[in-house]
C-alpha positions as CSV (number, residue, x, y, z in Angstrom):
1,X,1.3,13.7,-1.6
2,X,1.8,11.2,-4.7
3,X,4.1,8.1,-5.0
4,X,5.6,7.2,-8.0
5,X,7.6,4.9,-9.2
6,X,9.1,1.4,-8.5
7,X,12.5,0.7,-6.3
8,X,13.8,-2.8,-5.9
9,X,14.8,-4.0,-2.2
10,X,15.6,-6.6,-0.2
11,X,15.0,-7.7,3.3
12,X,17.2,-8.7,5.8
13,X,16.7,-12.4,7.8
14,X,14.2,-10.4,10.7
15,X,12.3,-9.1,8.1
16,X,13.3,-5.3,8.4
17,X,14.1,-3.7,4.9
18,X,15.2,-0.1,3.8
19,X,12.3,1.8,2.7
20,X,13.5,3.8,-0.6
21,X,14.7,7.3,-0.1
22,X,13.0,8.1,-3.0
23,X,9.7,7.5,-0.9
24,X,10.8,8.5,2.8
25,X,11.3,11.7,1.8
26,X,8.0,11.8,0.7
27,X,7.0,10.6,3.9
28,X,9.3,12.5,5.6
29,X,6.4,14.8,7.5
30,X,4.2,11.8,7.7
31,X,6.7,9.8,9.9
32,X,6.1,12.3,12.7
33,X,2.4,10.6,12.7
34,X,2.9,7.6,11.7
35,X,2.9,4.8,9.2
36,X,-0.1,1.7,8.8
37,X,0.5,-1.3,6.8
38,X,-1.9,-3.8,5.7
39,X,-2.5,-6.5,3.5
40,X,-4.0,-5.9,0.5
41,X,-7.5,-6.4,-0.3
42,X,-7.3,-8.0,-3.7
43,X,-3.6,-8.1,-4.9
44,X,-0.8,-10.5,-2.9
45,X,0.7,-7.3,-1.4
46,X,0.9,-5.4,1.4
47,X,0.2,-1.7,1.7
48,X,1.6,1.0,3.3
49,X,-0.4,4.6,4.3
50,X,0.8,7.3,5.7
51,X,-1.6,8.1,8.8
52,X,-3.8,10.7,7.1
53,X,-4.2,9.1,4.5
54,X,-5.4,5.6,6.4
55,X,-7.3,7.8,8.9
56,X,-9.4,9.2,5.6
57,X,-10.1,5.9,4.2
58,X,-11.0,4.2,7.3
59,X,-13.0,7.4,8.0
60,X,-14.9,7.1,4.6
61,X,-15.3,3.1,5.1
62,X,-17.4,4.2,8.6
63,X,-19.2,6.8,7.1
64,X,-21.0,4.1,5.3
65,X,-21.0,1.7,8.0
66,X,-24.4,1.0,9.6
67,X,-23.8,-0.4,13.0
68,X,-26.4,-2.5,12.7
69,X,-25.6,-3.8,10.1
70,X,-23.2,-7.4,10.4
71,X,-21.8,-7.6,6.9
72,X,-20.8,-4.1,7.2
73,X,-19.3,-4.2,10.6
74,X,-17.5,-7.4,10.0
75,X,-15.9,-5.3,6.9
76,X,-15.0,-2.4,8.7
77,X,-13.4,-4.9,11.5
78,X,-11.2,-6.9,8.9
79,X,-10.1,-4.2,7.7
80,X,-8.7,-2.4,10.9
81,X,-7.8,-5.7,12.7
82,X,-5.4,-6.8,10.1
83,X,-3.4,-3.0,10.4
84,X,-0.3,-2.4,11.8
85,X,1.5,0.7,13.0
86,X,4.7,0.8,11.5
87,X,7.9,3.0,12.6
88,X,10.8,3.3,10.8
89,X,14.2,3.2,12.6
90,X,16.9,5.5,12.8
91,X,18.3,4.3,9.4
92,X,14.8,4.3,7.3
93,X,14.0,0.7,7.9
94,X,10.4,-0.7,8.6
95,X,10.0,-4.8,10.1
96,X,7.4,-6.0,8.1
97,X,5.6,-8.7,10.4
98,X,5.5,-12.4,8.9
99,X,2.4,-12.8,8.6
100,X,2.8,-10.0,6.0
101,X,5.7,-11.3,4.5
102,X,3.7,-14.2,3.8
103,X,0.6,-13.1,2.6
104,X,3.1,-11.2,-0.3
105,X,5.5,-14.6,-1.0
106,X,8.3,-12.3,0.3
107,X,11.3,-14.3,0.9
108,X,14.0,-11.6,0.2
109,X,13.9,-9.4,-3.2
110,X,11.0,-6.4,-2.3
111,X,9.3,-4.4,-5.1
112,X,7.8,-1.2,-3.4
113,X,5.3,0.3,-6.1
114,X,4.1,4.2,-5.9
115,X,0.5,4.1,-6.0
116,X,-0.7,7.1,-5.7
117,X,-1.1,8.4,-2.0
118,X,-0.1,5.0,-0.5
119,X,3.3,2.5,-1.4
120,X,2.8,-1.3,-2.4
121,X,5.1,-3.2,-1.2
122,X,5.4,-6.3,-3.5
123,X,7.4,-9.6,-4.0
124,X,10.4,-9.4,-7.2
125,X,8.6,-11.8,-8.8
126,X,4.9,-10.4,-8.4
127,X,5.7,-7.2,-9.1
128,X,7.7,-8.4,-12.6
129,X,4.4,-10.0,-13.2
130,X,2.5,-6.8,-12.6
131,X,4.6,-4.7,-15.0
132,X,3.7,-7.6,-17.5
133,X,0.0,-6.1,-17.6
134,X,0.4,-3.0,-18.9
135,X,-1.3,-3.4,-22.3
136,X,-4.4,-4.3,-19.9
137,X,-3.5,-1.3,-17.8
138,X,-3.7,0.9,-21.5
139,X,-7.5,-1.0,-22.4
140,X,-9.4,-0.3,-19.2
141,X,-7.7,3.7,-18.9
142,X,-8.7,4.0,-22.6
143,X,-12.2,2.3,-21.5
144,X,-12.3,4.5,-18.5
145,X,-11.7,7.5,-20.3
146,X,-13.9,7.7,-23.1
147,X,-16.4,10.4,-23.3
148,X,-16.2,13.5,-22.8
149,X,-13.0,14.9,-22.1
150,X,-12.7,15.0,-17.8
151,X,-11.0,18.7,-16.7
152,X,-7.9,18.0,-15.5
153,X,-5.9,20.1,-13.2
């Protein structure tokens, strides 16, 4: 499962706004188990997983968890405490929660980004910004890349 993309949107006064076909039919077998949204960690956006794909990464965060460890605990806590599950309605719509719509500046104009196995869900205005980086984006793939040629599928 890959997202691509980016679809413009806007959300309604209670915070509910149509998730892009483009992507629900990606998620289409996903919606059976369910949908987590979170802030981001470094970006003013919000993320959206499809269940596997959250279960995985919160799987992989434990895996390196030492319980007695309080710096690590504490991560692993943030990280799940600030989730939510997320359903969308009959009509492909998901409420985004205001605390969420905050921590992104949404007021009304969404921006939902494919990013590879999860959706960023963006303000207009941030996400224009974003879009402004690319030449950055172009440096640190070139940078990343150099050496020997990685196999590719």
């Amino acid at each position: 499962m890959r997202f691509i993309g980016s679809i413009d949107a806007k959300t309604d006064e209670k915070g509910r706004v149509f998730v892009p076909s483009a992507f629900r039919k990606i998620l289409k077998n996903e919606e059976k188990e369910g949908l987590v949204l979170r802030r981001d960690l470094f970006e003013p956006c919000l993320v959206l997983y499809p269940k596997s794909v959250w279960d995985a990464r919160v799987d992989a965060i434990r895996a390196r968890t030492n319980p007695f460890d309080r710096r690590q605990q504490q991560a692993l806590r943030l990280f799940t405490v600030d989730a939510e599950n997320i359903t969308l309605d009959s009509n492909g719509r998901m409420l985004i929660p205001r605390r969420c719509l905050e921590h992104a500046g949404i007021k009304s104009d969404v921006r939902f980004n494919g990013m590879d196995e999860v959706i960023e869900i963006w303000s207009k205005q941030a996400g224009d910004a974003l879009l402004d980086k690319q030449k950055e984006a172009g440096d640190i793939l070139e940078e990343m890349m150099q050496g020997p040629a990685p196999t590719l599928p």
